[in-house]
C-alpha positions in Angstrom: -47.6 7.0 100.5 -50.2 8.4 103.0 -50.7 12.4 102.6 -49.5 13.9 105.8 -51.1 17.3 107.1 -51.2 19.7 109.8 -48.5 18.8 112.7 -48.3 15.3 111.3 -46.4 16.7 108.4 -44.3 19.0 110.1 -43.6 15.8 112.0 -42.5 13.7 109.0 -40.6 16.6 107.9 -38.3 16.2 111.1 -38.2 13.0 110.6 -37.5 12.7 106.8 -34.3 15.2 108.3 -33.2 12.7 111.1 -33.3 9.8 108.3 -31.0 11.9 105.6 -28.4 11.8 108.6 -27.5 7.7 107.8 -27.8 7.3 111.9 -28.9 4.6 113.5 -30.9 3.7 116.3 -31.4 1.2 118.8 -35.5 1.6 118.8 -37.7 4.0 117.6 -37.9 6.0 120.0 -34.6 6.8 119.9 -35.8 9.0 116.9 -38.2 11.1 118.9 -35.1 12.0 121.2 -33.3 13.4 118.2 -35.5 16.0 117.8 -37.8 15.7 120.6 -36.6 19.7 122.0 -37.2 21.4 118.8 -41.1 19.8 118.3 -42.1 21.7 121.7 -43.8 24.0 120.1 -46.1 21.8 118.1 -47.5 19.8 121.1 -51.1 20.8 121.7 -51.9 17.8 124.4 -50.6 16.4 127.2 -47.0 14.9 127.8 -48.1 11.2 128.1 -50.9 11.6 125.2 -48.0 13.6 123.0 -45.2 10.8 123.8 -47.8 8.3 122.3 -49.0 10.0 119.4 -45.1 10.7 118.5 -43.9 7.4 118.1 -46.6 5.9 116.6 -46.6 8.1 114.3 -43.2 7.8 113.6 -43.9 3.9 113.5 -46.3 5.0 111.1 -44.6 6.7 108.6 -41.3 4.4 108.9 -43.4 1.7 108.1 -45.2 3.6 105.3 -41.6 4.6 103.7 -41.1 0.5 103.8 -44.0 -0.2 102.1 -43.6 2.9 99.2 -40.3 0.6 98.1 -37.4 1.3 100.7 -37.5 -2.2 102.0 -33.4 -1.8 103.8 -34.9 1.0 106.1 -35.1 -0.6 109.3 -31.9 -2.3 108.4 -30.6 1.0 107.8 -31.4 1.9 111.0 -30.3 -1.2 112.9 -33.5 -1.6 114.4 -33.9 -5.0 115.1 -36.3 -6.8 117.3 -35.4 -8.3 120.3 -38.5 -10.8 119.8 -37.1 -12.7 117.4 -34.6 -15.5 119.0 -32.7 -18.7 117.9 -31.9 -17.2 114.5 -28.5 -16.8 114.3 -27.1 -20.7 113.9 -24.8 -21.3 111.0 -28.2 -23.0 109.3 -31.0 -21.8 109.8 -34.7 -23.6 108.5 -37.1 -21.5 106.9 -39.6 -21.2 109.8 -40.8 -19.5 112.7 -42.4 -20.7 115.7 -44.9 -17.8 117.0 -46.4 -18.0 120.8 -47.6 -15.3 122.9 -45.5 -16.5 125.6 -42.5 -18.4 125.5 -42.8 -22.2 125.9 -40.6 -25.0 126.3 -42.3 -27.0 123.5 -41.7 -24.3 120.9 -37.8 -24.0 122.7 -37.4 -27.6 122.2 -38.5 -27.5 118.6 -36.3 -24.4 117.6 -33.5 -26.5 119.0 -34.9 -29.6 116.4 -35.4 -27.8 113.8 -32.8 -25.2 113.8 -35.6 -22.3 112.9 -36.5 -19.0 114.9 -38.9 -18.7 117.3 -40.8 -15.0 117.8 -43.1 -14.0 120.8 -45.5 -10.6 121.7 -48.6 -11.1 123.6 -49.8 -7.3 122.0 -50.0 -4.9 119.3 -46.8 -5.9 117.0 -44.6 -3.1 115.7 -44.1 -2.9 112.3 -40.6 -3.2 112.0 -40.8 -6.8 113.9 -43.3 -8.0 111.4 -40.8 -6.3 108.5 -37.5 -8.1 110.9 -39.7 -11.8 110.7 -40.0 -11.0 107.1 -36.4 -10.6 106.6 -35.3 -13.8 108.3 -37.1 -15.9 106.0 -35.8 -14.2 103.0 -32.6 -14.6 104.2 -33.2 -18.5 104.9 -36.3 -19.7 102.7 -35.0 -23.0 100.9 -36.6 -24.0 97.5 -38.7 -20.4 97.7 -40.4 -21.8 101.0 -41.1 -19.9 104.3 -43.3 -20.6 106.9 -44.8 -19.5 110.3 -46.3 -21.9 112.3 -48.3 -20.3 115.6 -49.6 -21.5 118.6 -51.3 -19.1 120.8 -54.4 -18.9 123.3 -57.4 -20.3 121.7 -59.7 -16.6 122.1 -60.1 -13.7 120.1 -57.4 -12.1 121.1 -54.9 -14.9 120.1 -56.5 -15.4 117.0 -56.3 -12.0 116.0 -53.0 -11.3 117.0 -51.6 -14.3 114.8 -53.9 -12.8 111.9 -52.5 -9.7 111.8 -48.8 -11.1 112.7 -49.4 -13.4 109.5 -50.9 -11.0 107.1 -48.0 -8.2 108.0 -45.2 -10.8 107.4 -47.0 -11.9 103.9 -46.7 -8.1 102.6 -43.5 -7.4 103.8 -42.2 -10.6 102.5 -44.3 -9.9 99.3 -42.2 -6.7 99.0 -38.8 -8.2 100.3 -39.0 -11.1 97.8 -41.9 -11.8 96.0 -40.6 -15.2 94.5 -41.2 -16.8 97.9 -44.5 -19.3 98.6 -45.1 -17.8 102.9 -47.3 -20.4 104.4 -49.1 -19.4 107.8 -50.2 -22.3 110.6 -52.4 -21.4 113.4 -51.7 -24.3 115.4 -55.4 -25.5 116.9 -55.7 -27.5 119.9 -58.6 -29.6 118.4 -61.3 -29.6 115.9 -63.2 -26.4 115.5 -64.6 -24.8 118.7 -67.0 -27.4 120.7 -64.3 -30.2 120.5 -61.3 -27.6 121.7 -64.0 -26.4 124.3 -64.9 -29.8 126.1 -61.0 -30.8 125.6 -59.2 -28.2 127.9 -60.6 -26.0 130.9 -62.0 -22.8 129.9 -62.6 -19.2 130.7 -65.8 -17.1 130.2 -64.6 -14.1 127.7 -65.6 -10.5 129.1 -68.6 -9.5 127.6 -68.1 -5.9 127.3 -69.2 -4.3 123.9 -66.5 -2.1 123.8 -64.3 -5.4 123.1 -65.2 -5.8 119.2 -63.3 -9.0 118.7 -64.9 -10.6 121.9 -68.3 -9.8 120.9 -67.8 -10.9 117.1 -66.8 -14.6 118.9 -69.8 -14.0 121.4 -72.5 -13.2 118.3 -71.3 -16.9 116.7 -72.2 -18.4 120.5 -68.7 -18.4 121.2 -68.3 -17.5 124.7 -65.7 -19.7 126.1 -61.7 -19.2 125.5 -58.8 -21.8 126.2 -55.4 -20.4 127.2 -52.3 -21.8 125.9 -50.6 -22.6 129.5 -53.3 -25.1 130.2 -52.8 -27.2 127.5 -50.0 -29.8 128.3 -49.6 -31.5 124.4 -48.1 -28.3 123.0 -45.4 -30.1 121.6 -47.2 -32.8 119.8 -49.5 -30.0 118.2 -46.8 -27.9 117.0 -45.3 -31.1 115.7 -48.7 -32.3 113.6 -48.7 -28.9 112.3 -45.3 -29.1 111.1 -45.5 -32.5 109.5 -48.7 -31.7 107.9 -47.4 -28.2 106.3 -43.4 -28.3 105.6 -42.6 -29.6 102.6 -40.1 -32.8 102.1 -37.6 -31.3 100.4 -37.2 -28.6 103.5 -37.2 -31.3 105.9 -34.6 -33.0 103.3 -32.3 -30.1 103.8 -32.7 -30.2 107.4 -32.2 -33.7 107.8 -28.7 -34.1 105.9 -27.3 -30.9 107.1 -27.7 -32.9 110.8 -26.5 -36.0 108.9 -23.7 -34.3 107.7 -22.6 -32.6 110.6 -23.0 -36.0 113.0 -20.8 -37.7 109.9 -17.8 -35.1 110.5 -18.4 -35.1 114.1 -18.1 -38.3 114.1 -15.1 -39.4 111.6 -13.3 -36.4 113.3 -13.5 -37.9 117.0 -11.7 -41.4 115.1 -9.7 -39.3 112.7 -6.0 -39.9 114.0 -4.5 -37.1 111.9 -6.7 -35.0 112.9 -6.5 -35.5 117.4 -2.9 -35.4 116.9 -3.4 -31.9 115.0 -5.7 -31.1 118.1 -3.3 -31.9 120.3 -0.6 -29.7 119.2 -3.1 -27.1 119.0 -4.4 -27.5 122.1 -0.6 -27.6 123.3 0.8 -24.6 121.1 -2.4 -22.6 122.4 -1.3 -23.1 126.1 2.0 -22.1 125.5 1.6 -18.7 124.0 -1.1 -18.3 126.9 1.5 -19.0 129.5 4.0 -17.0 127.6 1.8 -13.8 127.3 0.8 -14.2 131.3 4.5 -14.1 131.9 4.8 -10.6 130.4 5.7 -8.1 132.6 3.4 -5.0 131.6 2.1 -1.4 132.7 -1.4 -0.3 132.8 -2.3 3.3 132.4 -5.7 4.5 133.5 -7.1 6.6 131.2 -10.8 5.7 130.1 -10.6 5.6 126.3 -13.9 8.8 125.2 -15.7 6.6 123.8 -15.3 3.5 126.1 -14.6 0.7 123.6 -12.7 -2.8 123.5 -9.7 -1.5 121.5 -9.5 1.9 124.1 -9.6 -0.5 127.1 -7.3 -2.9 125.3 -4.4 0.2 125.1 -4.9 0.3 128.8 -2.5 -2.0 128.8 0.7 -2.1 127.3 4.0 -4.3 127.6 6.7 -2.5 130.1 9.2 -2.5 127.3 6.8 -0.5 125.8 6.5 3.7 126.5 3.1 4.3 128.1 1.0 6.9 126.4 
């Protein structure tokens, strides 16, 4: 754990209060707000200069608390990203698809593959590196996870995926440490002159103040390839895959589909079972139409807080005295 001085530790001290409360967030910044009024005092710069330097600090130090050993934090918080997508099927495969910018290809091979798929074109909050982490802990299969990316061939996508890749290995390193976390960078050819006379290309700025530009620039790199120019996405990402994943992944994969076309399958010629539907479907229809025929009274008071089960007692049947 870092040592925090100064206002940064009167900072943390506010925080370390907020976090002994058990609330939870939607984002970080949501933090900030809790105390936000009673840090006036302490703010020695401007208001768009001090709103920056909050929150990252408070990135900071949440992510710092993380890595001292309190690994459910952000779950703690419920802060969850809202990058991460396609995660939530009843299986899920150990993998996640990275891209700057959404794609079909990666879309269509979530959909395949039954795996997440995770996009930022900038800087990546800790706690989305830490919520990446957690979803392949949750779904690695024979101790495997991987992330597979495919992003603009420049500095800039190549060091975003690095430090996307390197985040997710220490986080999972701390999350489980039993699991083998394999990182792809998905290239569009071999090395730089091939991926250069492949695919149109742009001229990177030149400016010194760009470090990771002029460390391509200094190797007589001076050209970059973005991603929406290349048209085989799909069969890279694909290459990639069946180079990397091992067969007894895909093995899972395959006969959970196998399995699930099977049931689908003997169910549609299952007699038993379409007569069982039937009824169902039947006995559903007739406690919808029996409901609809209620007569009922509605009473409209907003529930404090608004919720389903205070809009729900909105309603009640006329037999019924109305609140």
């Amino acid at each position: 754990m870092k040592h925090y001085r100064g206002i940064r530790k009167k900072l943390t001290a506010y925080i370390d209060r907020f976090l002994s409360t058990g609330e939870t967030v939607e984002n970080i910044r949501d933090i900030w707000y809790k105390f936000k009024g009673d840090i006036e005092s302490l703010k020695k710069m401007p208001d768009d200069k001090w709103d920056i330097y909050v929150n990252r600090l408070i990135g900071e130090y949440l992510y710092e608390l993380f890595l001292d050993g309190d690994v459910t934090i952000y779950s703690r918080l419920n802060i969850i990203t809202k990058g991460l997508s396609n995660d939530t099927h009843t299986y899920n495969t150990p993998i996640v698809l990275f891209s700057e910018k959404p794609t079909r290809s990666t879309d269509l091979l979530s959909e395949a593959l039954l795996c997440g798929i995770y996009s930022s074109a900038g800087q990546i909050p800790s706690f989305e590196s830490v919520n990446v982490a957690q979803y392949l802990n949750r779904t690695a299969r024979h101790n495997k996870a991987y992330l597979i990316a495919i992003t603009d061939f420049d500095p800039s996508g190549e060091s975003i995926f690095h430090s996307l890749a390197e985040k997710v290995r220490t986080d999972l390193q701390l999350i489980n440490p039993d699991i083998e976390f394999t990182a792809i960078p998905v290239l569009f050819g071999r090395g730089y002159r091939d991926i250069v006379s492949r695919y149109p290309t742009y001229t990177l700025s030149a400016n010194r103040q760009n470090k990771l530009n002029q460390a391509w620039i200094e190797k007589g790199q001076t050209l970059g390839v973005e991603l929406n120019v290349v048209e085989n996405k799909a069969e890279l990402l694909e290459s990639a895959i069946l180079k990397s994943v091992a067969p007894e992944v895909v093995e899972d994969l395959s006969r959970h589909r196998w399995e699930k076309q099977k049931e689908e399958t003997m169910l549609a010629g299952d007699k038993r079972y379409l007569e069982l539907h039937e009824q169902l479907k039947q006995r559903v229809a007739e406690i919808r139409d029996e409901v609809a025929s209620m007569e009922t009274v509605f009473n409209a008071k907003w529930s404090i807080p608004i919720d389903a089960e205070g809009v729900k007692d909105m309603t009640r049947e006329k037999r019924e005295k109305a609140k």
